[in-house]
PDB file of the backbone (N, CA, C, O) and the ligand in Angstrom, with CONECT records:
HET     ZN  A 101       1
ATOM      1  N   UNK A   1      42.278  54.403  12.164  1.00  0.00           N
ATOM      2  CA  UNK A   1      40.938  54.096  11.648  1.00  0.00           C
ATOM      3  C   UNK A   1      40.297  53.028  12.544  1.00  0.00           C
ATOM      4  O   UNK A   1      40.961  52.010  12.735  1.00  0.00           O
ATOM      5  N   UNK A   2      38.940  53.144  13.187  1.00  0.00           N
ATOM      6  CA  UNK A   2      38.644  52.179  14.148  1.00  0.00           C
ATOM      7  C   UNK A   2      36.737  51.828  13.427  1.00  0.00           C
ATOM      8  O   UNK A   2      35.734  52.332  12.921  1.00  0.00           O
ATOM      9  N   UNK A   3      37.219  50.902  13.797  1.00  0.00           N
ATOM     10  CA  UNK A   3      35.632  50.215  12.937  1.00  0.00           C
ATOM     11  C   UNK A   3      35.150  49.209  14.582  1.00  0.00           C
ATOM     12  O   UNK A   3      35.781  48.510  15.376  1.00  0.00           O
ATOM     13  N   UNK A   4      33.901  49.601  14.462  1.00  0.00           N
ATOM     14  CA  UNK A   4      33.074  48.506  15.320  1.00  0.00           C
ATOM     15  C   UNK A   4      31.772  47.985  14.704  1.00  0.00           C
ATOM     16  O   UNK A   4      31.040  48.585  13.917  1.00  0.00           O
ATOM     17  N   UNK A   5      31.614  46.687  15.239  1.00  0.00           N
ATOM     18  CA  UNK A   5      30.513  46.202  14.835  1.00  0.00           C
ATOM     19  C   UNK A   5      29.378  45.319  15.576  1.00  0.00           C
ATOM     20  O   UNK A   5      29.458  44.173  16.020  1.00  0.00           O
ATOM     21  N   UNK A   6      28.007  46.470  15.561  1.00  0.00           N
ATOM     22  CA  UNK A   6      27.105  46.184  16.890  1.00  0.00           C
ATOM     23  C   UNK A   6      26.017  45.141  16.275  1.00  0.00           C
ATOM     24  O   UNK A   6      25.464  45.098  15.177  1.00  0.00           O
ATOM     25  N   UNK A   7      25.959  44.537  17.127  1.00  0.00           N
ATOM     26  CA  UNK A   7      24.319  43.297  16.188  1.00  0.00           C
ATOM     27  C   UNK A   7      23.410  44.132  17.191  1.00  0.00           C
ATOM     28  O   UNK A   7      23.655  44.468  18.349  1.00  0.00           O
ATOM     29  N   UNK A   8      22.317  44.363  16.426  1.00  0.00           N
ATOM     30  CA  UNK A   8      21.082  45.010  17.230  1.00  0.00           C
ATOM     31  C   UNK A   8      20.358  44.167  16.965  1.00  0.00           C
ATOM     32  O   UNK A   8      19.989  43.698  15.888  1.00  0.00           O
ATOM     33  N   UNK A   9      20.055  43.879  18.319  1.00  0.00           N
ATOM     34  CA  UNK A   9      18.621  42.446  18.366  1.00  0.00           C
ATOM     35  C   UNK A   9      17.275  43.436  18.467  1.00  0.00           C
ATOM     36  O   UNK A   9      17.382  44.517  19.046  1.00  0.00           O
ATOM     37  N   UNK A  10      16.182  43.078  17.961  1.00  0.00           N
ATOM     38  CA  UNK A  10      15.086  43.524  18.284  1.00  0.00           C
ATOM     39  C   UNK A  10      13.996  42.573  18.281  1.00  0.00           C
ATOM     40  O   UNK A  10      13.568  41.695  17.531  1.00  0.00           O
ATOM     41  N   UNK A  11      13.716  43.067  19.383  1.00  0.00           N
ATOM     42  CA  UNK A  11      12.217  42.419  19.740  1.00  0.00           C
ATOM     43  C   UNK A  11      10.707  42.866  19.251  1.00  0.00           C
ATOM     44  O   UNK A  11      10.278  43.999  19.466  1.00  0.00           O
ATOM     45  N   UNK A  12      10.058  41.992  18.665  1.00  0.00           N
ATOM     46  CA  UNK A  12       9.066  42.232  17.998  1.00  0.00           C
ATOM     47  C   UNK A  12       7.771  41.189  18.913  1.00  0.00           C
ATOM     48  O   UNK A  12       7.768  39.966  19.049  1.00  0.00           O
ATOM     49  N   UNK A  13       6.603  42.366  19.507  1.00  0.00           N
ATOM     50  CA  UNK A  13       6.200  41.625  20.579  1.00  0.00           C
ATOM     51  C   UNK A  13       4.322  41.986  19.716  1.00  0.00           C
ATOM     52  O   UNK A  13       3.846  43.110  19.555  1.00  0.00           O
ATOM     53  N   UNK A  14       3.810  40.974  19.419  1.00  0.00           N
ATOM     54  CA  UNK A  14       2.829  40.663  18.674  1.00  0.00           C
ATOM     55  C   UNK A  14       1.216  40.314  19.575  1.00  0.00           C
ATOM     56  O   UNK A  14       1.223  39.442  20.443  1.00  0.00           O
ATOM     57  N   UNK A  15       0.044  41.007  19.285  1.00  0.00           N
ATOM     58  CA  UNK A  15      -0.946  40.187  20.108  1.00  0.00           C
ATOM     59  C   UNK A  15      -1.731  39.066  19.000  1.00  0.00           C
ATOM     60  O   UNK A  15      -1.917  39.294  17.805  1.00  0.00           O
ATOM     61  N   UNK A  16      -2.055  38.044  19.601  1.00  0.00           N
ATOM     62  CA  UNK A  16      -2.888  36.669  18.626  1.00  0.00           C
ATOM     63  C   UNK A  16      -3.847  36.881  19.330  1.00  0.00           C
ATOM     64  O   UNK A  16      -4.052  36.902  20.543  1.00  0.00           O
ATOM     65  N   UNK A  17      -4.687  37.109  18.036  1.00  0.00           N
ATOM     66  CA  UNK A  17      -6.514  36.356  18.603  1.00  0.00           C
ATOM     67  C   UNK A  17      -6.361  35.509  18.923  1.00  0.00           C
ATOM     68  O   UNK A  17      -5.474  34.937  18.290  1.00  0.00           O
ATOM     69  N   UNK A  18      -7.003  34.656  20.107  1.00  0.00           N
ATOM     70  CA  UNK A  18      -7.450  33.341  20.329  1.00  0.00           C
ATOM     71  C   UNK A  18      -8.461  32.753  19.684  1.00  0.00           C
ATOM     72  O   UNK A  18      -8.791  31.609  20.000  1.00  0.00           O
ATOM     73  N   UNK A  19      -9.143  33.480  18.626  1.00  0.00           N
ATOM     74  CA  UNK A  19     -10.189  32.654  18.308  1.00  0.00           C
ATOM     75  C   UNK A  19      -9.763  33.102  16.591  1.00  0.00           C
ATOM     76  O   UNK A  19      -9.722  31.908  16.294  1.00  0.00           O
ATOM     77  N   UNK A  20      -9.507  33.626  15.587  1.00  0.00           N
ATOM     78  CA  UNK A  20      -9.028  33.479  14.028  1.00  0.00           C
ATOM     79  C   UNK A  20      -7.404  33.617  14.419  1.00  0.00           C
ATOM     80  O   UNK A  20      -6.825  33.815  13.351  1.00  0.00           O
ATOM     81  N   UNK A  21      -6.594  33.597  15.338  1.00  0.00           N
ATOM     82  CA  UNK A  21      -5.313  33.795  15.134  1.00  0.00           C
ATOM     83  C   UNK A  21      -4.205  34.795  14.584  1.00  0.00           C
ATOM     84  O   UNK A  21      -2.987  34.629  14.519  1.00  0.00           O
ATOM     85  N   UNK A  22      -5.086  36.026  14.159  1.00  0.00           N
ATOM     86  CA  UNK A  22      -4.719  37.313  13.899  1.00  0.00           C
ATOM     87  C   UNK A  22      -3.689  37.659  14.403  1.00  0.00           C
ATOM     88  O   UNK A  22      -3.625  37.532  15.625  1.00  0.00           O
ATOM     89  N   UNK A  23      -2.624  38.163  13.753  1.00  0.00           N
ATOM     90  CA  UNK A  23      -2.091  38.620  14.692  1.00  0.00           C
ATOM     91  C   UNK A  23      -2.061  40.328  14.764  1.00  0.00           C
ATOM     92  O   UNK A  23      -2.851  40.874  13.993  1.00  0.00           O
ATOM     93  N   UNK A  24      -1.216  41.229  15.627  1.00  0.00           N
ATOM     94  CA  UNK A  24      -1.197  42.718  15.746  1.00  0.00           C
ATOM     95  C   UNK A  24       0.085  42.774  16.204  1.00  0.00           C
ATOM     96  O   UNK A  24       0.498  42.117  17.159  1.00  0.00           O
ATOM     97  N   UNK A  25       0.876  43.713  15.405  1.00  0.00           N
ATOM     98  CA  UNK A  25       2.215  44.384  16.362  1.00  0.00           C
ATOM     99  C   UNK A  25       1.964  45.301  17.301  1.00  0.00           C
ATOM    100  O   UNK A  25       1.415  46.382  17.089  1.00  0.00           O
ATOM    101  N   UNK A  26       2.471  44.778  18.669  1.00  0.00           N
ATOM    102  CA  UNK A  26       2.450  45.960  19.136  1.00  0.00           C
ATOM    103  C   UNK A  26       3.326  46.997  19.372  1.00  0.00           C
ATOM    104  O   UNK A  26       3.057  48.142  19.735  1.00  0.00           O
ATOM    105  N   UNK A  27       5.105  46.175  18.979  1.00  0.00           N
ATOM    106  CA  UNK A  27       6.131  46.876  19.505  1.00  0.00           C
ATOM    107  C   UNK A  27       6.915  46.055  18.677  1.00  0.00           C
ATOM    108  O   UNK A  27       6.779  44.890  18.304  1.00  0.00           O
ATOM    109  N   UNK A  28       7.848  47.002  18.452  1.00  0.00           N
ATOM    110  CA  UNK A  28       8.907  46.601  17.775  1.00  0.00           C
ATOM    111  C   UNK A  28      10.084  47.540  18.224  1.00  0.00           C
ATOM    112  O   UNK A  28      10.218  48.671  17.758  1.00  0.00           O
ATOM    113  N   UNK A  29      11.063  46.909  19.311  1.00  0.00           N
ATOM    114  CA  UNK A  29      12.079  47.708  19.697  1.00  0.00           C
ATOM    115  C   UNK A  29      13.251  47.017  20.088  1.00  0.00           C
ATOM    116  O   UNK A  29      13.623  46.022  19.466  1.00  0.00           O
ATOM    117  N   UNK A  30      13.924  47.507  21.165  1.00  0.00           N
ATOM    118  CA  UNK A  30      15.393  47.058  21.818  1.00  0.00           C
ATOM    119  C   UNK A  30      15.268  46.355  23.171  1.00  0.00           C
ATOM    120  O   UNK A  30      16.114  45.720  23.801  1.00  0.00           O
ATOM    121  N   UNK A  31      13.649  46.711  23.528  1.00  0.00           N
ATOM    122  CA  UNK A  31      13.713  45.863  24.941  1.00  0.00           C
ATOM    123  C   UNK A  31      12.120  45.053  24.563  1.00  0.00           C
ATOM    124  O   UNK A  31      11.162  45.570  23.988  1.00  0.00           O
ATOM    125  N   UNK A  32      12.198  44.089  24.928  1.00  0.00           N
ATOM    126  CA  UNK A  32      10.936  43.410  24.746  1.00  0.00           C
ATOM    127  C   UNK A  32       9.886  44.196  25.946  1.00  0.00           C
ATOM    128  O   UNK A  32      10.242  44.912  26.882  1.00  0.00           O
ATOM    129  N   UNK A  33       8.189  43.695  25.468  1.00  0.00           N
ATOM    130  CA  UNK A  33       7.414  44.585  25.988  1.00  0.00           C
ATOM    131  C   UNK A  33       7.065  44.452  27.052  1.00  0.00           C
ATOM    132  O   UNK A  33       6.371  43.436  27.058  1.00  0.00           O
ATOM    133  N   UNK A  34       7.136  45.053  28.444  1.00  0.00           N
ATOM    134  CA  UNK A  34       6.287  44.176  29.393  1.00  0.00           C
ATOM    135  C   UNK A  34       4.515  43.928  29.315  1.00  0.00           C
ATOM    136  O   UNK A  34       3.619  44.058  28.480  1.00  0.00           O
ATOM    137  N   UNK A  35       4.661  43.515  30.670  1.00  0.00           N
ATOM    138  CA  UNK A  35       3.086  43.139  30.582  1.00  0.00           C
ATOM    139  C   UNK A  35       2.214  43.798  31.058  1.00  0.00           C
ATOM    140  O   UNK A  35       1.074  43.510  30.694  1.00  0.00           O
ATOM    141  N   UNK A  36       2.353  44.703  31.846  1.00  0.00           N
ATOM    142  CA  UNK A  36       1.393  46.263  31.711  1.00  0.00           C
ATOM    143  C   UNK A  36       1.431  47.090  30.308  1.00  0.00           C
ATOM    144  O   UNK A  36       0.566  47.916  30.017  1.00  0.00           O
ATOM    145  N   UNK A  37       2.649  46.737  29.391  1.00  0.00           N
ATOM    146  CA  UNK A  37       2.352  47.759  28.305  1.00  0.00           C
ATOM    147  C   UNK A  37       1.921  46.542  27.067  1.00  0.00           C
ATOM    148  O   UNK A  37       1.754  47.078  25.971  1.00  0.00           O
ATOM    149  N   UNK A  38       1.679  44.741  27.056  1.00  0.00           N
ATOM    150  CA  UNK A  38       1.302  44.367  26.659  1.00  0.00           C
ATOM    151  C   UNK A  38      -0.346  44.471  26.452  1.00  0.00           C
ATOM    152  O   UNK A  38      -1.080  44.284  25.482  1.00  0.00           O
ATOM    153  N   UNK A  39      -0.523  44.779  27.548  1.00  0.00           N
ATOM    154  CA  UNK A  39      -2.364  44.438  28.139  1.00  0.00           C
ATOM    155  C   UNK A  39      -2.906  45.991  27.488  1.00  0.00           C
ATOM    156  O   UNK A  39      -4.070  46.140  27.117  1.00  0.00           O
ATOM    157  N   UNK A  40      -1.796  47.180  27.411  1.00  0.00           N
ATOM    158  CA  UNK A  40      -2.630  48.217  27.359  1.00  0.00           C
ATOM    159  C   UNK A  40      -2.444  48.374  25.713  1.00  0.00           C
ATOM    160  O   UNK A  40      -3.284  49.057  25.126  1.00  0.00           O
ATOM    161  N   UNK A  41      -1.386  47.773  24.966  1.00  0.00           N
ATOM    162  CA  UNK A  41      -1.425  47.836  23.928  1.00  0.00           C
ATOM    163  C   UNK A  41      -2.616  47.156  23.062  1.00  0.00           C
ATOM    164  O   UNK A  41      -3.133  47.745  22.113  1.00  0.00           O
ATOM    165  N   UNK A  42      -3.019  45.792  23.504  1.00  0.00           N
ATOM    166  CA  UNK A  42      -4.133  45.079  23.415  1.00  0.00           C
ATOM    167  C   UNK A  42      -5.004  45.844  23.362  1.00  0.00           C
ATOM    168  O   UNK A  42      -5.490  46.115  22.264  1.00  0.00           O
ATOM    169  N   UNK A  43      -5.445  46.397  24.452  1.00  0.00           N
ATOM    170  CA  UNK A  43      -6.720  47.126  24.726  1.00  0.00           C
ATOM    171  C   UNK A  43      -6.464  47.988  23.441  1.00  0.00           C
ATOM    172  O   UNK A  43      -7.176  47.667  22.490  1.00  0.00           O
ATOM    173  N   UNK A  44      -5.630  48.967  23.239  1.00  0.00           N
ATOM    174  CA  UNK A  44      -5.808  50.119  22.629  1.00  0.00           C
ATOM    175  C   UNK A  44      -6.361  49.620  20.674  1.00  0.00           C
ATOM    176  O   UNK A  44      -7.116  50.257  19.938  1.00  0.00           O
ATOM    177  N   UNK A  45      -5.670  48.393  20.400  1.00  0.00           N
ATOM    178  CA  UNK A  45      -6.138  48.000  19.454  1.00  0.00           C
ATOM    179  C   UNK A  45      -7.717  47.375  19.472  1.00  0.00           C
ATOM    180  O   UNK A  45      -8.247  46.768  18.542  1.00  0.00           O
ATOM    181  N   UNK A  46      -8.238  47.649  20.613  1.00  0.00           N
ATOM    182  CA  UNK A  46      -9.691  46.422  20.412  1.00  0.00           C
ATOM    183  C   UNK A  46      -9.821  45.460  21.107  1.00  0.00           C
ATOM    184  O   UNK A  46     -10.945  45.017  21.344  1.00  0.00           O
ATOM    185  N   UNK A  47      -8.651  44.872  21.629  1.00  0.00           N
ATOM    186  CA  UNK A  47      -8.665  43.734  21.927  1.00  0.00           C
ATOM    187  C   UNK A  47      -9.385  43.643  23.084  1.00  0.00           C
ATOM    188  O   UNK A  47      -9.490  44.502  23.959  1.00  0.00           O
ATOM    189  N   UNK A  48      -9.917  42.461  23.037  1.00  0.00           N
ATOM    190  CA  UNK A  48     -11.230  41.896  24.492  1.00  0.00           C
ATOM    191  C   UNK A  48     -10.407  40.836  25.290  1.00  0.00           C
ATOM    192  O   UNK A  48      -9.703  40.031  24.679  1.00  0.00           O
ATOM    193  N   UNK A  49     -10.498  40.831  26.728  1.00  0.00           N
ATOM    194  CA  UNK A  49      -9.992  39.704  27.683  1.00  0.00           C
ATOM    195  C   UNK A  49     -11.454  39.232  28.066  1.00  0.00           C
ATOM    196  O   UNK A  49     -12.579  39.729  28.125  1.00  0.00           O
ATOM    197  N   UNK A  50     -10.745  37.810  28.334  1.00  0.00           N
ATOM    198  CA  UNK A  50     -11.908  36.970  28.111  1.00  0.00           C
ATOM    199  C   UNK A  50     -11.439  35.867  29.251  1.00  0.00           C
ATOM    200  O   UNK A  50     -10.627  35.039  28.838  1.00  0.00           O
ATOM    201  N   UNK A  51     -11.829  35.755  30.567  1.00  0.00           N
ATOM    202  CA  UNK A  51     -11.395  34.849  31.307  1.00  0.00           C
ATOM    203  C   UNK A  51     -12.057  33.180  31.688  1.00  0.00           C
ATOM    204  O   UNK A  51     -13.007  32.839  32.392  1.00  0.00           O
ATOM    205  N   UNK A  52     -11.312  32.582  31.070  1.00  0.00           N
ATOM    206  CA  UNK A  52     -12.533  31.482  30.828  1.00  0.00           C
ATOM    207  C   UNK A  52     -12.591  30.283  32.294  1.00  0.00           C
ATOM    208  O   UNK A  52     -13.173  29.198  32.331  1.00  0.00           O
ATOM    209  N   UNK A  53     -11.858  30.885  33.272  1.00  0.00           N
ATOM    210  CA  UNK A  53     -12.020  29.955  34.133  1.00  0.00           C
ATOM    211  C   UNK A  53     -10.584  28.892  34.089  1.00  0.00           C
ATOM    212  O   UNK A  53     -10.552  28.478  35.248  1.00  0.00           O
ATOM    213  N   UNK A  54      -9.946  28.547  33.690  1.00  0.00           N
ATOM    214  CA  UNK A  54      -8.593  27.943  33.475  1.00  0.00           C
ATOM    215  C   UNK A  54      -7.694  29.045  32.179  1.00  0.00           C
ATOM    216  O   UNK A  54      -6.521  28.737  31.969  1.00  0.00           O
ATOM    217  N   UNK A  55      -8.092  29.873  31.637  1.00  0.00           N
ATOM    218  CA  UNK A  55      -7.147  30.473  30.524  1.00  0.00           C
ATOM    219  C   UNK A  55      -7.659  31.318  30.500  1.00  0.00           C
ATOM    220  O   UNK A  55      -8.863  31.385  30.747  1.00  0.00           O
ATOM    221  N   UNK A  56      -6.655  32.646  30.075  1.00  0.00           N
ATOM    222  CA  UNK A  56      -7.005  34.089  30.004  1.00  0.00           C
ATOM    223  C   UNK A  56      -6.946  34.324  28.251  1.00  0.00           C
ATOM    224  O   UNK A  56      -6.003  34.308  27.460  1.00  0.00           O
ATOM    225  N   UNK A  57      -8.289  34.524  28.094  1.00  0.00           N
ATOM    226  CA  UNK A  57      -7.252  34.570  26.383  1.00  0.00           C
ATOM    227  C   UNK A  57      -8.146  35.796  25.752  1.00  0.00           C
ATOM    228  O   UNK A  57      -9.114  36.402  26.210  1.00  0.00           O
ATOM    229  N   UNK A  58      -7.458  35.908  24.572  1.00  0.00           N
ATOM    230  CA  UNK A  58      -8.054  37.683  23.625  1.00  0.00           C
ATOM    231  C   UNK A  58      -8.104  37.123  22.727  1.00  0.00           C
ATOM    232  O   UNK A  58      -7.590  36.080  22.323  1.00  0.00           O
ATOM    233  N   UNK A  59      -9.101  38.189  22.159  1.00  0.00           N
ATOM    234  CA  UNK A  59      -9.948  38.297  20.909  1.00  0.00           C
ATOM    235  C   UNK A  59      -9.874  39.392  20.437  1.00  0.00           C
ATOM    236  O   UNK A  59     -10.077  40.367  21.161  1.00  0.00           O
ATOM    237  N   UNK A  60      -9.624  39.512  19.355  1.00  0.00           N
ATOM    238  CA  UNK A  60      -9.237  40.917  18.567  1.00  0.00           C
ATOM    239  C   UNK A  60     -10.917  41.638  18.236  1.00  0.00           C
ATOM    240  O   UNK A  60     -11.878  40.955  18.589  1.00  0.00           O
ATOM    241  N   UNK A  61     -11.112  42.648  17.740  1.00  0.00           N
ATOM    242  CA  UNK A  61     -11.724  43.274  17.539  1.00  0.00           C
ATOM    243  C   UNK A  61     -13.268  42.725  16.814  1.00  0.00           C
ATOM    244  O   UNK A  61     -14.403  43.062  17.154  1.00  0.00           O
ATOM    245  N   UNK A  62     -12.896  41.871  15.827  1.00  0.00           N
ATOM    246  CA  UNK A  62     -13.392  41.052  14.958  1.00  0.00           C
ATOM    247  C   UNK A  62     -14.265  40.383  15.496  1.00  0.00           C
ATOM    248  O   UNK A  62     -15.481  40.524  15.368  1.00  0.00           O
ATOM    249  N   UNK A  63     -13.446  39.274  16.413  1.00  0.00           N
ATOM    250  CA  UNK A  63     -14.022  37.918  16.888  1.00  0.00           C
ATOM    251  C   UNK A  63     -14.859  38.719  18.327  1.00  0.00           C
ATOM    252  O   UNK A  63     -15.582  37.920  18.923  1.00  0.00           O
ATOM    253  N   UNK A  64     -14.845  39.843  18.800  1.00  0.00           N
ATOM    254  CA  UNK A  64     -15.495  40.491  20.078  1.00  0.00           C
ATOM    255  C   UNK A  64     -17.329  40.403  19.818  1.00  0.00           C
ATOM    256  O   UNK A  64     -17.777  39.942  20.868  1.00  0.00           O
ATOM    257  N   UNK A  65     -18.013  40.562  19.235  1.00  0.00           N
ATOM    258  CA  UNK A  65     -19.193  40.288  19.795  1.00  0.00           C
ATOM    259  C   UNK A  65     -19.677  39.415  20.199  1.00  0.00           C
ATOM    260  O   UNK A  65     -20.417  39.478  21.182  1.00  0.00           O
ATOM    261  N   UNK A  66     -19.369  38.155  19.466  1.00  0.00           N
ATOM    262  CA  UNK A  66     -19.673  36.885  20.016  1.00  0.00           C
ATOM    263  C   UNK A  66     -19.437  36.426  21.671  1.00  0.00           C
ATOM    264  O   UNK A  66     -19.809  35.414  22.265  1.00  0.00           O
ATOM    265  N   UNK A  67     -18.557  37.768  22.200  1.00  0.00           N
ATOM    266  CA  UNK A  67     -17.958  37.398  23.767  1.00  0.00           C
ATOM    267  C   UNK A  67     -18.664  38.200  24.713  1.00  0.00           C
ATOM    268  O   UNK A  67     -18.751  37.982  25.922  1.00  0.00           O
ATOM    269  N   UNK A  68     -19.295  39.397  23.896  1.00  0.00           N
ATOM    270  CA  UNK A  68     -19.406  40.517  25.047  1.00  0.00           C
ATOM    271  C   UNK A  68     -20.432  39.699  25.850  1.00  0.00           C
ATOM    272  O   UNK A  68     -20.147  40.448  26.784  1.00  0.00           O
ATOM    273  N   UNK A  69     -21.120  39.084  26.241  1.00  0.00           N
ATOM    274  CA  UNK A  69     -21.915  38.265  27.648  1.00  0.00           C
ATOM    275  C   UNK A  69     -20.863  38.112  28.632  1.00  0.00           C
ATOM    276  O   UNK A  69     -21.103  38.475  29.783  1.00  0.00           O
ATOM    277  N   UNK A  70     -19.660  37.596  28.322  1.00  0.00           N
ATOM    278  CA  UNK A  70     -18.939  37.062  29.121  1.00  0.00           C
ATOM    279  C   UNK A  70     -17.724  38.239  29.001  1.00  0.00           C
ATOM    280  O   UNK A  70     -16.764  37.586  29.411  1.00  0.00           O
ATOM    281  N   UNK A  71     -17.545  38.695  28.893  1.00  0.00           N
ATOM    282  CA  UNK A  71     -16.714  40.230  28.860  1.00  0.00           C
ATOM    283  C   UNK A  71     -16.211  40.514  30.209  1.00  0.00           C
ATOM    284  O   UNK A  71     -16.934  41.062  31.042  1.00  0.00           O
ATOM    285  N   UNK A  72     -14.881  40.129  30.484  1.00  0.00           N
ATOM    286  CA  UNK A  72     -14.532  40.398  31.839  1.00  0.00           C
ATOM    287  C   UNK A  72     -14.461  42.035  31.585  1.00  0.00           C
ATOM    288  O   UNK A  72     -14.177  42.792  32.513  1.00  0.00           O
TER     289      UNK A  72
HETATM  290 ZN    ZN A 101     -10.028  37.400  15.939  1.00  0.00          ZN2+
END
């Protein structure tokens, strides 16, 4: 009789508004997300990049009109 016992870590990789702090899952798996499939997961939810000159930061769907002037 043979018994094993696996710990499965998972990574749970989240986007935050920068401006209400929202958050969004984007992934929840065995390998954390990179950052081409971070940026496109963002996008696919709404999310706006917003480059302010020293910080790159997002805004969820919500907080986006107030940005589109400056809308990279
Ligand atoms: Zn927001």
């Amino acid at each position: 009789m043979a018994f094993r016992t696996d710990e499965i870590t998972t990574f749970r990789t989240v986007v935050i508004c920068d401006s209400c702090k929202s958050e969004r899952e984007l992934s929840l798996g065995k390998t954390p997300l990179g950052f081409d499939n971070r940026m496109n997961g963002a996008i696919h939810f709404g999310y706006t990049f917003l480059n302010t000159g020293k910080q790159f930061m997002n805004y969820c769907e919500k907080c986006k009109p107030q940005f589109t002037d400056e809308q990279v």
